[in-house]
C-alpha positions in Angstrom: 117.3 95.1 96.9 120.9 93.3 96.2 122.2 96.5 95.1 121.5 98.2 98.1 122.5 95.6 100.7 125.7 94.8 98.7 127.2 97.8 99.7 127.5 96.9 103.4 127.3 93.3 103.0 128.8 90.1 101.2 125.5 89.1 99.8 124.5 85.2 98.2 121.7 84.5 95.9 120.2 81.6 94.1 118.8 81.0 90.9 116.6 78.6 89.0 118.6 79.9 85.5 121.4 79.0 84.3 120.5 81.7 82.0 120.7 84.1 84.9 124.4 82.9 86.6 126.6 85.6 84.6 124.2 88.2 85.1 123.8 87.9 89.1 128.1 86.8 88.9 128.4 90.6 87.4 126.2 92.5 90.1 128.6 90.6 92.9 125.9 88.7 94.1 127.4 84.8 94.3 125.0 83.2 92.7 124.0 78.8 92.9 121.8 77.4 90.2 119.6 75.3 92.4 116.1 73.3 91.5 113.9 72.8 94.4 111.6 70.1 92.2 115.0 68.3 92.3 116.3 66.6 95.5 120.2 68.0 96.0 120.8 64.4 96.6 119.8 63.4 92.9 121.5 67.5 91.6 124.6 68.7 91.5 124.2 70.9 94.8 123.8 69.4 98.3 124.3 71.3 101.5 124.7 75.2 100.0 128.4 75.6 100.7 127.7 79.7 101.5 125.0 78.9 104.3 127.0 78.2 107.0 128.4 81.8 106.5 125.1 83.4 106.5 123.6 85.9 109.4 120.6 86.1 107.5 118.5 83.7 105.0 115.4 85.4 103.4 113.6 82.5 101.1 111.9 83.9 98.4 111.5 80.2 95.9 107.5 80.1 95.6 107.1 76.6 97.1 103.4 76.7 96.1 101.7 76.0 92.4 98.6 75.4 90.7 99.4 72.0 89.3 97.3 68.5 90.4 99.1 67.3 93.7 99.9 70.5 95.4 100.0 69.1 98.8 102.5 66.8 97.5 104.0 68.9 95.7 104.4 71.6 98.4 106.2 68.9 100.7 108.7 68.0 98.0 110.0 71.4 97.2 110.2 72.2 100.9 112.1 69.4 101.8 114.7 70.0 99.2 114.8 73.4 100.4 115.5 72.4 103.7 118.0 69.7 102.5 119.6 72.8 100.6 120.1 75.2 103.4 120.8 72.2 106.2 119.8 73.5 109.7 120.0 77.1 109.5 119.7 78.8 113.2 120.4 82.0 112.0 117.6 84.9 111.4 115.0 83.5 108.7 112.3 85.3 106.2 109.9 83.6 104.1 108.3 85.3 101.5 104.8 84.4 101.2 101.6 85.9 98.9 98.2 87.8 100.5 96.8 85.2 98.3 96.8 82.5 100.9 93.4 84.8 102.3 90.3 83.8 100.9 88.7 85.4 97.8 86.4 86.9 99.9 84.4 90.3 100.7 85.9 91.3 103.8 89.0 92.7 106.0 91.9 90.0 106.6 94.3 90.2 109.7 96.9 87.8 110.1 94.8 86.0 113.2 92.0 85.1 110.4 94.5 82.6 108.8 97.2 81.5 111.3 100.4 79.7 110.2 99.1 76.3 111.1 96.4 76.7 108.3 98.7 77.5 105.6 100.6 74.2 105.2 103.9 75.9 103.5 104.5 78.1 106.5 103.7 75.5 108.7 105.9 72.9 107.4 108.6 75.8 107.4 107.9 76.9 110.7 108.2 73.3 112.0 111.5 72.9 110.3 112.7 76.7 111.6 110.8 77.7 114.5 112.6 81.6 114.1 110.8 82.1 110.5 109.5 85.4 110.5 106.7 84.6 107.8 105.7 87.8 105.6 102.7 88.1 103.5 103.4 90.6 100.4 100.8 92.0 98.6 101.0 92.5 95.0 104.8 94.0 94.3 104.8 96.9 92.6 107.4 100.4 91.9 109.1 102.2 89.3 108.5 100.3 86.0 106.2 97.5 87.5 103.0 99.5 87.5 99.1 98.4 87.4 98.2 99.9 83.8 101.0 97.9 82.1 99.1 94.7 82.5 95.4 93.2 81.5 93.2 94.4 84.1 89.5 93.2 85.0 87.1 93.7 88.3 88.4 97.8 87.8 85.8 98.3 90.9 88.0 96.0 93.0 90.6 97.5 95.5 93.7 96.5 95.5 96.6 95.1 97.7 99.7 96.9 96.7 103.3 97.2 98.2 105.9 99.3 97.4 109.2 97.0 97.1 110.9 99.6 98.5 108.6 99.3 101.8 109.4 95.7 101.5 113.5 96.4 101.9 112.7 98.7 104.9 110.3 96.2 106.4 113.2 93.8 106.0 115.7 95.7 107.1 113.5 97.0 110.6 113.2 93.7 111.3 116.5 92.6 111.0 117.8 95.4 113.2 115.3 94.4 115.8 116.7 90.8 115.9 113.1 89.5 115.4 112.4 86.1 114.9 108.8 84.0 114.5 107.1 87.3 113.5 103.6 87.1 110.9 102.7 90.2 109.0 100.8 91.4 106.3 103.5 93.2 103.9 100.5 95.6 102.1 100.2 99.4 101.8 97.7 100.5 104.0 95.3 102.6 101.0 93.3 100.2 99.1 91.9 102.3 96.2 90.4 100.8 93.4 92.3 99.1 90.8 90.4 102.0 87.8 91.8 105.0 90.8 95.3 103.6 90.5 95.5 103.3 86.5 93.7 106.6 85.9 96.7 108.3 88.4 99.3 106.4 86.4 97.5 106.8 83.1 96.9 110.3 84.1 93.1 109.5 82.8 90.0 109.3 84.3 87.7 106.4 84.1 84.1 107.1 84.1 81.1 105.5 85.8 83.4 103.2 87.8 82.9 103.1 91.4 84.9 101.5 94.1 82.9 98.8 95.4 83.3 95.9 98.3 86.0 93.5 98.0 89.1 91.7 99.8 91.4 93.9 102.0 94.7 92.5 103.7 95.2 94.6 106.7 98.8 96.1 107.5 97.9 96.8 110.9 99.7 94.7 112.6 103.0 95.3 111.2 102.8 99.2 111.8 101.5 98.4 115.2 104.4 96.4 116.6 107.0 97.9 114.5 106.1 101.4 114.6 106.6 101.4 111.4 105.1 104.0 108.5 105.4 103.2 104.7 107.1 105.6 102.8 104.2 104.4 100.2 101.3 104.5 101.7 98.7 105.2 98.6 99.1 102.6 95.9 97.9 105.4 93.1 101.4 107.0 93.6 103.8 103.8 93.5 105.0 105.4 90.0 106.5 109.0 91.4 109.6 109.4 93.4 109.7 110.1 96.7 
């Protein structure tokens, strides 16, 4: 994503490693160690010096975890966040997970859950009314591929994205000047998670068949956008266009 926007634009990233700085200070990128457990007040950042420059701010810190105190937790982080980037009135994108959906049997839409029932959007959407708020399924492309990792419930289908659908998502939206958007960021196929390995594997898995399970609807987004992923099948994430 930076190296493709970084060719038409001056581009400024965060990080949570130090470990990282030289690396993202070599691609051009303009990187701030930053710690959103950590209050700027009590860090060595305050008010990000690069934001007032900014035409476009896309948060992708996870402000979520699984740790005791998550609502708490979930409060802190966002208000260092906001403390961070001050009152940013520019175009806004949060990256959020499908996995705010219930573990359930059934077809999500992005009226099942609304903002106001996930409190990290709606604390974000309080503080920046022109969030557009997107949903990503699970990221995959190129190297990042389904068969690479520990896999079980093979029957289940999955909710994939292409990252590259997720630049040209981002970058429809920015052209469009649209603020205070919700969409589901998933390819619109759902095979099963045993379909997608065996394409990648080039394999065939026997006596494994699709069955029931949760599927985050893309729907919307196409709808309003007119938008068509260039990735629509998840079993063919690992082949070039």
């Amino acid at each position: 994503m930076g190296e493709k926007w970084r060719a038409k634009n001056e581009l400024y990233t965060t990080t949570t490693s130090a470990g990282k700085l030289s690396s993202l200070q070599e691609q051009g990128l303009n990187p701030t160690l930053v710690d959103f457990n950590v209050s700027p007040a009590d860090s060595e950042n305050s008010l990000w010096e690069a934001v007032s420059g900014l035409d476009v701010l896309i948060v992708t810190a996870p402000v979520s975890t699984r740790r005791d105190k998550v609502e708490q937790h979930i409060r802190n982080r966002i208000r260092h966040l906001a403390a961070f980037i001050g009152p940013f009135t520019g175009q806004m994108f949060f990256m959020d997970s499908t996995s705010v959906y219930p573990d359930a049997q059934q077809e999500f839409y992005e009226d099942d859950l609304p903002v106001e029932e996930v409190l990290s959007e709606k604390l974000l959407k309080a503080l920046y009314p022109q969030i557009n708020i997107l949903r990503l399924g699970g990221l995959m492309g190129d190297d990042r591929q389904l068969s690479k990792y520990n896999v079980s419930n093979l029957d289940a289908p999955v909710n994939h994205v292409h990252f590259q659908d997720v630049i040209s998502i981002i970058e429809k939206m920015m052209e469009k000047g649209l603020a205070g958007k919700l969409y589901n960021i998933v390819a619109p196929e759902h095979p099963s998670k045993s379909k997608v390995i065996d394409a990648q594997k080039k394999s065939s898995t026997a006596n494994v068949q699709q069955t029931g399970g949760r599927i985050i609807s893309s729907e919307k987004l196409q709808k309003e956008l007119g938008y068509t992923f260039h990735y629509p099948d998840p079993k063919y994430f690992h082949l070039s266009p």
